[in-house]
Structure formats: structure tokens, C-alpha cells
N, CA, C and O of each residue as an XYZ file, in Angstrom:
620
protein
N       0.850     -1.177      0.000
C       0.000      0.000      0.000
C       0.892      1.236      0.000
O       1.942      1.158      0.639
N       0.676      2.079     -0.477
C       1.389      3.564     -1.013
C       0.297      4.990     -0.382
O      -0.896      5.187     -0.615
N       1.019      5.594      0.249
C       0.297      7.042      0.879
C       1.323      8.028      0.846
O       2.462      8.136      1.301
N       0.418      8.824      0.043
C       1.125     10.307     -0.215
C       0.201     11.455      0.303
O      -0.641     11.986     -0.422
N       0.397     11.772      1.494
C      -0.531     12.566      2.334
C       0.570     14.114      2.959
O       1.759     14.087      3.274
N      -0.121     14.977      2.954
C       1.019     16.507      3.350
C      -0.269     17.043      4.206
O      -1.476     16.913      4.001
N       0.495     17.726      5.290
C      -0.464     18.295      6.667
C       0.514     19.936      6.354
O       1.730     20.076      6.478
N      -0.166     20.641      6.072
C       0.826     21.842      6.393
C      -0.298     23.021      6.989
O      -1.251     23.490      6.366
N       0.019     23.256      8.030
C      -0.321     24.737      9.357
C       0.667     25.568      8.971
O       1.833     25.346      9.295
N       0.266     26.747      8.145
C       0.895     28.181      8.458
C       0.209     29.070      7.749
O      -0.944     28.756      7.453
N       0.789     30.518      7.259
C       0.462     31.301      6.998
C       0.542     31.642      5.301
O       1.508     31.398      4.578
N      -0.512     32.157      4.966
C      -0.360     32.341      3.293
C       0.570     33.415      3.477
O       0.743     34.244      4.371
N       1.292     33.087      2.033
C       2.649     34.201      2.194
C       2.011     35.154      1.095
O       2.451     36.274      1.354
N       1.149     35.231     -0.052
C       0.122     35.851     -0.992
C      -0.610     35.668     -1.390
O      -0.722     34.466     -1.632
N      -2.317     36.946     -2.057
C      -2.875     36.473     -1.815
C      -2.980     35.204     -2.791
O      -2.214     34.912     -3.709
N      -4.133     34.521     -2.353
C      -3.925     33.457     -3.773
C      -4.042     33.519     -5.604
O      -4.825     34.448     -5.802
N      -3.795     33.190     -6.393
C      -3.818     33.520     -7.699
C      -4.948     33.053     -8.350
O      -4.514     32.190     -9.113
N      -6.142     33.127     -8.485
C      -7.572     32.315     -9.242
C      -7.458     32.364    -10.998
O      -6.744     33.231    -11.500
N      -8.027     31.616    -11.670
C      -7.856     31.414    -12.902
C      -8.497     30.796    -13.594
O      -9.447     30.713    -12.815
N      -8.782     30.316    -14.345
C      -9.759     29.376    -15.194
C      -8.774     28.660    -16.163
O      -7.876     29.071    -16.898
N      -9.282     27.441    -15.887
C      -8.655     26.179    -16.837
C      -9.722     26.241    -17.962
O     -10.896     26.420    -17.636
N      -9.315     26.077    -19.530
C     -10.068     26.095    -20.384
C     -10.801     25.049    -20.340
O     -11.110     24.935    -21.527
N     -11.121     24.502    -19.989
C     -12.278     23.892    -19.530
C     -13.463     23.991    -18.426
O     -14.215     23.093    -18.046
N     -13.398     25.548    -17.966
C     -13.982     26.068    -17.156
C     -13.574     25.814    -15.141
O     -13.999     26.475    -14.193
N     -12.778     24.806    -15.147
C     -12.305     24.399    -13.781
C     -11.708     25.873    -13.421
O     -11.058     26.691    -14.071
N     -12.219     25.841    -12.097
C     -11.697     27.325    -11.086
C     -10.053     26.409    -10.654
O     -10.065     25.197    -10.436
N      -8.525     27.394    -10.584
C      -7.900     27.141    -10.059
C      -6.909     28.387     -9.185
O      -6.886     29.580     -9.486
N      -6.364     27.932     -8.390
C      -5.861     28.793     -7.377
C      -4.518     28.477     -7.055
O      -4.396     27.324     -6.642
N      -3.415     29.174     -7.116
C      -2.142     29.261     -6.827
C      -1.932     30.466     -5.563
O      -2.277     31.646     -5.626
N      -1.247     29.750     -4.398
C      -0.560     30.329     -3.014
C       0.420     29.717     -2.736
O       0.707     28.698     -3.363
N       1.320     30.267     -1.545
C       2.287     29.361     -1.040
C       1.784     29.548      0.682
O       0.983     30.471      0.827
N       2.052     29.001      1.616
C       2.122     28.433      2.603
C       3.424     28.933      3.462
O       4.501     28.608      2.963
N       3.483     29.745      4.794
C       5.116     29.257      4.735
C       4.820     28.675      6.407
O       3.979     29.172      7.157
N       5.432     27.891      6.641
C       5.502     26.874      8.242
C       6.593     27.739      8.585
O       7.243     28.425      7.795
N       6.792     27.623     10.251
C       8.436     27.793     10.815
C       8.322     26.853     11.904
O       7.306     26.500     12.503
N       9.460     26.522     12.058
C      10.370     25.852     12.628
C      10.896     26.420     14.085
O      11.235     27.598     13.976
N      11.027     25.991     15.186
C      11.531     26.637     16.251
C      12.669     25.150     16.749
O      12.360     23.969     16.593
N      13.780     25.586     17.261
C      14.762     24.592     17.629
C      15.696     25.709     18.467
O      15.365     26.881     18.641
N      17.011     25.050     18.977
C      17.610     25.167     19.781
C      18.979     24.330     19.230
O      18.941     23.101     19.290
N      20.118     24.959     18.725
C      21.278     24.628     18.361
C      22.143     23.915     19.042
O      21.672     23.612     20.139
N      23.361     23.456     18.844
C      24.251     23.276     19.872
C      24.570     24.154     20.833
O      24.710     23.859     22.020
N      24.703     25.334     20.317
C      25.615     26.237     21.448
C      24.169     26.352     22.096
O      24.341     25.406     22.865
N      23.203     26.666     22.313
C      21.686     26.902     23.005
C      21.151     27.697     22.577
O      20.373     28.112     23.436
N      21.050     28.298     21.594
C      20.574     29.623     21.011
C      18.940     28.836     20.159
O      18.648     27.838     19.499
N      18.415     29.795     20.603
C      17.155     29.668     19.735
C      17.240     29.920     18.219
O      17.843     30.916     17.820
N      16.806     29.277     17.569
C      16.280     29.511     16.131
C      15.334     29.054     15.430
O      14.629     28.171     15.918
N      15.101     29.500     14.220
C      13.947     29.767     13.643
C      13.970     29.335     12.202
O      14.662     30.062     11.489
N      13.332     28.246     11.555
C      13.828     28.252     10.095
C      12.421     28.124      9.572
O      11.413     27.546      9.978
N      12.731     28.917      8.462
C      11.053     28.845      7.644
C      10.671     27.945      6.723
O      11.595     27.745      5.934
N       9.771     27.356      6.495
C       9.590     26.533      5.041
C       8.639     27.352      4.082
O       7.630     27.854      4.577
N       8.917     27.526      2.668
C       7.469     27.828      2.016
C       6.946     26.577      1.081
O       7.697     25.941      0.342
N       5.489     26.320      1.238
C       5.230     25.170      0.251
C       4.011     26.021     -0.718
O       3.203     26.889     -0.389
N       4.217     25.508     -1.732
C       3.610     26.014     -2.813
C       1.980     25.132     -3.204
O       2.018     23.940     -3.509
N       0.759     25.823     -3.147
C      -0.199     24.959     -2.832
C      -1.070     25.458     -4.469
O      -1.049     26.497     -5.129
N      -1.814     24.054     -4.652
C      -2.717     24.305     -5.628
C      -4.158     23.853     -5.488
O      -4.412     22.744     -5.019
N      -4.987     24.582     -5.835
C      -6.487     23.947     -5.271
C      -7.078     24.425     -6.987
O      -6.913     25.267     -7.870
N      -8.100     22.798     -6.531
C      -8.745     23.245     -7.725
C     -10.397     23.326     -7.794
O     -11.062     22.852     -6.874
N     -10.884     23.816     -8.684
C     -12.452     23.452     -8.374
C     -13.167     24.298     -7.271
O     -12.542     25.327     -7.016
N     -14.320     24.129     -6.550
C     -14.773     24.679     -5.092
C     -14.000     25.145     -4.117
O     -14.282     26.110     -3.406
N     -12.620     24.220     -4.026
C     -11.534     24.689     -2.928
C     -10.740     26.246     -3.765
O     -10.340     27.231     -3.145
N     -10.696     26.071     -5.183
C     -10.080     27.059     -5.480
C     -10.730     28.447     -4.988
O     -10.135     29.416     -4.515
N     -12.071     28.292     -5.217
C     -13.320     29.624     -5.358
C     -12.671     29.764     -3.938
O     -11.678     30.480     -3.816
N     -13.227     29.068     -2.804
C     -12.704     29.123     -1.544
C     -12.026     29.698     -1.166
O     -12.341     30.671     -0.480
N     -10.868     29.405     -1.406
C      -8.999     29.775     -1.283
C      -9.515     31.293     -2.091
O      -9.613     32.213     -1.279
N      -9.721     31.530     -2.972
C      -9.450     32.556     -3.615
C     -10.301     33.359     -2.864
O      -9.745     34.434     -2.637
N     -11.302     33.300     -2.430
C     -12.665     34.434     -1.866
C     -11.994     34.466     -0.199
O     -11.835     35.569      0.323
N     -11.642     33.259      0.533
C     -11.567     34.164      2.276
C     -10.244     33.853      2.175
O     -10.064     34.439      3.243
N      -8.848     33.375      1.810
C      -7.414     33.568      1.790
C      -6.891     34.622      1.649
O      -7.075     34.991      0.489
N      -6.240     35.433      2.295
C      -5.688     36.629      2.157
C      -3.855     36.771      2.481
O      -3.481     36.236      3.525
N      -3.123     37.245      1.890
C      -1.787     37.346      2.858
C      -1.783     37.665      4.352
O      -2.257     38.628      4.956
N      -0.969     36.350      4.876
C      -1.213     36.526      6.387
C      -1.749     35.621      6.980
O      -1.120     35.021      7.852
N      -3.143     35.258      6.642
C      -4.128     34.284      6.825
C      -3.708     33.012      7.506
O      -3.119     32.211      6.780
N      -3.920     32.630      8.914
C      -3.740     30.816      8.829
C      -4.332     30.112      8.643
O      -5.335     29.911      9.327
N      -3.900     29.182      7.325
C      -4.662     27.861      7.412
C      -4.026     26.891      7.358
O      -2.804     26.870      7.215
N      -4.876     25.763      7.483
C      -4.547     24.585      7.187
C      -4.695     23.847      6.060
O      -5.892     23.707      5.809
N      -3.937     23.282      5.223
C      -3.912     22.489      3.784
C      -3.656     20.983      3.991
O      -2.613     20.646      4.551
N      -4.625     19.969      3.537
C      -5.010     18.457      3.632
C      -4.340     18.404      2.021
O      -4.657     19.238      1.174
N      -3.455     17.383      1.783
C      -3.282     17.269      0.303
C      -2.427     16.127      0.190
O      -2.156     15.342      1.099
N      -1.912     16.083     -1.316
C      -1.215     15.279     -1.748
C       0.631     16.202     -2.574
O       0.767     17.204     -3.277
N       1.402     15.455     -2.141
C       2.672     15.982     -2.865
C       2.693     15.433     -4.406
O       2.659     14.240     -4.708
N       2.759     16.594     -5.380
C       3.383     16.338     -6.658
C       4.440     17.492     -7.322
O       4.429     18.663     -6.944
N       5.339     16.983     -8.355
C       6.014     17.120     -8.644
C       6.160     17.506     -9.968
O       6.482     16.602    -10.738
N       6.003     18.649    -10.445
C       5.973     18.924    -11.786
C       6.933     19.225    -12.432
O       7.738     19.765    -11.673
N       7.527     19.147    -14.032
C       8.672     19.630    -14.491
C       8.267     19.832    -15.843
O       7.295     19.335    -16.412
N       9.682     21.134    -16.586
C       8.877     21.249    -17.692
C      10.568     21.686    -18.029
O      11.454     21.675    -17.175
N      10.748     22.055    -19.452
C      11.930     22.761    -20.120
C      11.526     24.534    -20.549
O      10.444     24.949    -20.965
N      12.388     25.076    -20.365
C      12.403     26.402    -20.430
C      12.867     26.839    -21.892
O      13.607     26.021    -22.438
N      12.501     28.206    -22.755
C      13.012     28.352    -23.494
C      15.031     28.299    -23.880
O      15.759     28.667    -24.802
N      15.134     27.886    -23.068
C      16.845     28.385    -22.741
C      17.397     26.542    -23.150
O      18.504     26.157    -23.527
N      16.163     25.754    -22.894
C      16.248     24.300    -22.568
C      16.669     23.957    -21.276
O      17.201     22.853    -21.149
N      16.573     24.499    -20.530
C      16.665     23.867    -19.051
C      15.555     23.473    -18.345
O      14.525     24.113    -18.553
N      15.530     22.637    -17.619
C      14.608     21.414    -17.021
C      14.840     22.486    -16.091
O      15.654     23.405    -16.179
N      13.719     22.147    -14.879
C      12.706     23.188    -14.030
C      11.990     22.249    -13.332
O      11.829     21.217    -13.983
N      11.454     22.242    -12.125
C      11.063     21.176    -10.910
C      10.549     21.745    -10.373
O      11.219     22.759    -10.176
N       9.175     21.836     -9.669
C       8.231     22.439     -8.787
C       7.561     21.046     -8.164
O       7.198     20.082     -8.838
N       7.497     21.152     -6.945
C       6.921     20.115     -6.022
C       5.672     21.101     -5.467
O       5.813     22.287     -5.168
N       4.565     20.426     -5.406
C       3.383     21.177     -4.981
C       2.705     20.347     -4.353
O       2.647     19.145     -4.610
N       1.902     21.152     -3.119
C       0.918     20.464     -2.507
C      -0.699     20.245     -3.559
O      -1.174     21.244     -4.098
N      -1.205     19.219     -3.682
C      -2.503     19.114     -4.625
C      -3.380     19.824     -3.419
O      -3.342     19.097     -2.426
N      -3.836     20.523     -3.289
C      -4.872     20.975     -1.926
C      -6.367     19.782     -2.302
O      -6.905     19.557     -3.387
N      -6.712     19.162     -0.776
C      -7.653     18.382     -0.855
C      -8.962     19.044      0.119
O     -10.180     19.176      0.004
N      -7.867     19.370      1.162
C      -8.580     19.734      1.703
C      -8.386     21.412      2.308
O      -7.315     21.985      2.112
N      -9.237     21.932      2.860
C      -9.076     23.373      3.511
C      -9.449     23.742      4.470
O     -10.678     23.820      4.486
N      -8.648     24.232      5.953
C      -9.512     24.711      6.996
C      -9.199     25.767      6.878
O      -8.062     25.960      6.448
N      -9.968     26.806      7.169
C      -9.566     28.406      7.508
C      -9.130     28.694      9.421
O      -9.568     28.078     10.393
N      -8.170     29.807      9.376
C      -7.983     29.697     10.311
C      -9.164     31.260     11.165
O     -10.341     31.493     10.890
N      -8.379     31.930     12.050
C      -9.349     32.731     12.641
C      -9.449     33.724     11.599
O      -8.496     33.845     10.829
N     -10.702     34.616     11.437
C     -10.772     35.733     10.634
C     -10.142     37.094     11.040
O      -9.786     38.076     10.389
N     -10.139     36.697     12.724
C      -9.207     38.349     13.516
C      -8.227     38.721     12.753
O      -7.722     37.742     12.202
N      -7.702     39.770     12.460
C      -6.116     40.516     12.538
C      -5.420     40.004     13.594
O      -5.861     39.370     14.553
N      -4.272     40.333     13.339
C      -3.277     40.119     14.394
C      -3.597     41.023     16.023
O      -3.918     40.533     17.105
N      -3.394     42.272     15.706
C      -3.851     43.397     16.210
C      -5.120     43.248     16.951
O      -5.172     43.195     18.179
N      -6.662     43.150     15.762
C      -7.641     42.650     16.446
C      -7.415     41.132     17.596
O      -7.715     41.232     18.786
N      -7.088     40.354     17.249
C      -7.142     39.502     17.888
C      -6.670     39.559     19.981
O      -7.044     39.033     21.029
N      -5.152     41.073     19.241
C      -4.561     40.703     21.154
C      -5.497     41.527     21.723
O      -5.698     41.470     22.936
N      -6.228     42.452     20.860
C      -7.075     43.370     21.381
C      -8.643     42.984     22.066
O      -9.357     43.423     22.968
N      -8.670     42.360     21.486
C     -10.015     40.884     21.864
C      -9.834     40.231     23.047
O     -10.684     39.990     23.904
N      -7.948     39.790     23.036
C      -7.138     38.941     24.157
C      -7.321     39.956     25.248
O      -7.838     39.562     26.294
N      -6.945     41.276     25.129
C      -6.996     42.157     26.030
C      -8.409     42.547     26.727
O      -8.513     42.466     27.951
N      -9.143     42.834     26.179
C     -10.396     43.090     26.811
C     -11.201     42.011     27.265
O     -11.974     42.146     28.213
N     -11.034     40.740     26.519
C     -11.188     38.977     27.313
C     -11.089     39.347     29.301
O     -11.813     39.410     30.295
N      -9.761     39.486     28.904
C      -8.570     39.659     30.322
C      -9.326     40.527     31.146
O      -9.622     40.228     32.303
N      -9.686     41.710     30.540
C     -10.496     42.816     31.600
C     -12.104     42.717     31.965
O     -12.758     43.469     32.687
N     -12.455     41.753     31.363
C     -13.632     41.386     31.782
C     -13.899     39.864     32.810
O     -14.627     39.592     33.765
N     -13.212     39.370     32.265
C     -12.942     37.817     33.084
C     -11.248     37.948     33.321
O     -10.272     37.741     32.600
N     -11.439     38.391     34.686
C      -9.556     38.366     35.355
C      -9.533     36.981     35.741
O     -10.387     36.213     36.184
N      -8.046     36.857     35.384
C      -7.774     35.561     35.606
C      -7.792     34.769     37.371
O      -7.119     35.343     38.227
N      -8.209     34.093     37.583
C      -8.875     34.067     38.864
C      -6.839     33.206     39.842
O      -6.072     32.410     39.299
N      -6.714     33.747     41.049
C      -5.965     33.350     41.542
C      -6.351     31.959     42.190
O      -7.521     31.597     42.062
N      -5.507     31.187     42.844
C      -5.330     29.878     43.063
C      -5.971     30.283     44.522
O      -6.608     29.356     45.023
N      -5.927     31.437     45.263
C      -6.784     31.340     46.858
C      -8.147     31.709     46.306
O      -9.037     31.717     47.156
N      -8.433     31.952     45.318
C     -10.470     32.309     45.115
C     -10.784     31.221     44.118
O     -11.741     31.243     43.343
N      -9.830     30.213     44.224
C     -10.666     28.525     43.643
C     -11.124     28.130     44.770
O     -10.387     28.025     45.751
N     -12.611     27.808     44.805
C     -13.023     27.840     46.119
C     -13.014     25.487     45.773
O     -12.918     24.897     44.697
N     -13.136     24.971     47.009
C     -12.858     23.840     47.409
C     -14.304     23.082     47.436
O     -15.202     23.477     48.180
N     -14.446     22.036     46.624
C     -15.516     21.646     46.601
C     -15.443     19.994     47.300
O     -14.752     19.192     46.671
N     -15.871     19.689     48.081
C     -15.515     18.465     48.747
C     -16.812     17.706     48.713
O     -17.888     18.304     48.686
N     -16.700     16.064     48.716
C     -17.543     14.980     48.379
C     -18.125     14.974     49.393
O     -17.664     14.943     50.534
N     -19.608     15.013     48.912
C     -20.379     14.443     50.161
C     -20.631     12.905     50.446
O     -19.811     12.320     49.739
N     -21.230     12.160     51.009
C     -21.263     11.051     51.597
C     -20.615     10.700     52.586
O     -19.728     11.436     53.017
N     -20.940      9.344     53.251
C     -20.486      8.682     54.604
C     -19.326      7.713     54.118
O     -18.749      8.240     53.167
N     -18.799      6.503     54.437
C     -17.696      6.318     54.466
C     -17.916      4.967     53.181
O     -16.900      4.665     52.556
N     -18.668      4.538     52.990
C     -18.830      3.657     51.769
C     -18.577      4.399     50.502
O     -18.304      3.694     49.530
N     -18.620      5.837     50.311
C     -18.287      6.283     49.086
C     -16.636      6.529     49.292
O     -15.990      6.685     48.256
N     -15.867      6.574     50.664
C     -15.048      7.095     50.353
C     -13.889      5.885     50.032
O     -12.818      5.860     49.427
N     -14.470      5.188     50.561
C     -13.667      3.596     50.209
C     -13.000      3.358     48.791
O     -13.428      3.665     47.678
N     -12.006      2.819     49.102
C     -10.972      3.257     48.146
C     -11.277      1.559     46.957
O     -11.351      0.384     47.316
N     -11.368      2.107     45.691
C     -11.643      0.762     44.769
C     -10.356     -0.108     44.190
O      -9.287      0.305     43.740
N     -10.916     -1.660     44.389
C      -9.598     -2.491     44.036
C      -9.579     -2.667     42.422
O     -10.514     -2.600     41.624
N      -8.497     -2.862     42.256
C      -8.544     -2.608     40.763
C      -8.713     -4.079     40.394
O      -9.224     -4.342     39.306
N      -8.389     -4.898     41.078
C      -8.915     -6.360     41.050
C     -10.763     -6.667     40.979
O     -11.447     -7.602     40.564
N     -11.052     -5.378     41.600
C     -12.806     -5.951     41.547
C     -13.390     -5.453     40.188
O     -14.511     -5.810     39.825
N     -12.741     -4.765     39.576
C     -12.961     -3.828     37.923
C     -13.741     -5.500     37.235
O     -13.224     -6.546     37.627
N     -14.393     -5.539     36.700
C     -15.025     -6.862     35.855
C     -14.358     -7.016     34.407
O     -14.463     -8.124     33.882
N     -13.804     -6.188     33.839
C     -13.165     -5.907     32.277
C     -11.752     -5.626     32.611
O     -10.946     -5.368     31.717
């Protein structure tokens, strides 16, 4: 059995490109870019980016093309392929692309909107300290408090 499956979470790096296949199919060209967070030898934090290049076609394209914007997070369900072609010059040329299968959108907030949302969240519901978790204790007599054998479990 053979599976060619790609999960990619990040941010559209532009917006997407919409188009029509002469045959009336809607299609859509974006890229994707992921990052990376690690920690080197010496201990230093770093950061490496990926961009993947995504194609949707059909309903997902209309999609992608109408709420995708630069910036945007989503998520892309797909398949990896690999296209190549020769250039006027005659040089061979290689593009690996995600087939987009699937599409989640991520939040519609701004960046901005969003901490601003975070912020006024915060000022309306303060985060409650660990002495005003108030203690809720079991009622019953001493048959509930009896401790269970894991031997009497039936499964």
C-alpha cells in the first residue's frame, strides 16, 4: 500500500492567484510558509522557515481565492506532486506542490484585532488566583469514600 498525504499549518505568504482552466475548472495558486523553532548546539534559539507552494482546484479554489488573504492561517489536507517542464533556454525546471484536498480556515481576527479581543477577554474575566478557587468536597459517609480495588474492575 502507497500514501502520499502533506499536513501543512501556516500562513499564506500571498494572496492566492484564481484562474480558469479552459475547460472552465476554477484554479488557485498560493504558497504556505511553516516555521520551525529549535535550539542549536551552542543553546541559542532559532527559527527556520519553510514555504510550500499549494494548488487547489475546483470549489476549494473559489474558496482559497474568496476568504485567503496574505497573512491568513490555514490549514492544507493534500497530496505531494512534482511537476517539471523545459524552459526556453532548454533547461529542465522542478516544482513540487501540494494538490490541496482539503481546507480549513484559520481565525478571521487581525493580528492586532485579535490581542485586542485577548486584552479586553482579560479585563472582563480576570484571571482568577489559586486562593479564590473555592474547594468543593464529596459528600457522603464512608462507603463512598472507600478506596476501589482494581482487582474488583469486571473488564
Amino acid at each position: 500500500m502507497n500514501l502520499n498525504k502533506a499536513f501543512v499549518l501556516g500562513n499564506v505568504t500571498r494572496d492566492p492567484e484564481t484562474r480558469a482552466l479552459p475547460n472552465g475548472q476554477a484554479v488557485a495558486n498560493f504558497s504556505i510558509a511553516t516555521n520551525r523553532f529549535y535550539t542549536n548546539k551552542n543553546g541559542e534559539k532559532k527559527q527556520q522557515t519553510e514555504f510550500h507552494n499549494i494548488v487547489a482546484f475546483g470549489k476549494l479554489a473559489e474558496t482559497s481565492g474568496r476568504y485567503l488573504t496574505k497573512g491568513s492561517l490555514a490549514l492544507i489536507e493534500g497530496r505531494l506532486q512534482t511537476r517539471s517542464w523545459q524552459d526556453n533556454s532548454g533547461n529542465k525546471h522542478y516544482r513540487t506542490e501540494i494538490i490541496a484536498e482539503r481546507l480549513q480556515l484559520g481565525p478571521r481576527l487581525g493580528t492586532q484585532r485579535a490581542q485586542e479581543t485577548q486584552t479586553n477577554s482579560q479585563k472582563i474575566n480576570p484571571p482568577i488566583s489559586e486562593t479564590e478557587i473555592p474547594i468543593i468536597e464529596e459528600e457522603g459517609g464512608e462507603e463512598e469514600k472507600k478506596e476501589i480495588n482494581v482487582e474488583d474492575i469486571p473488564f
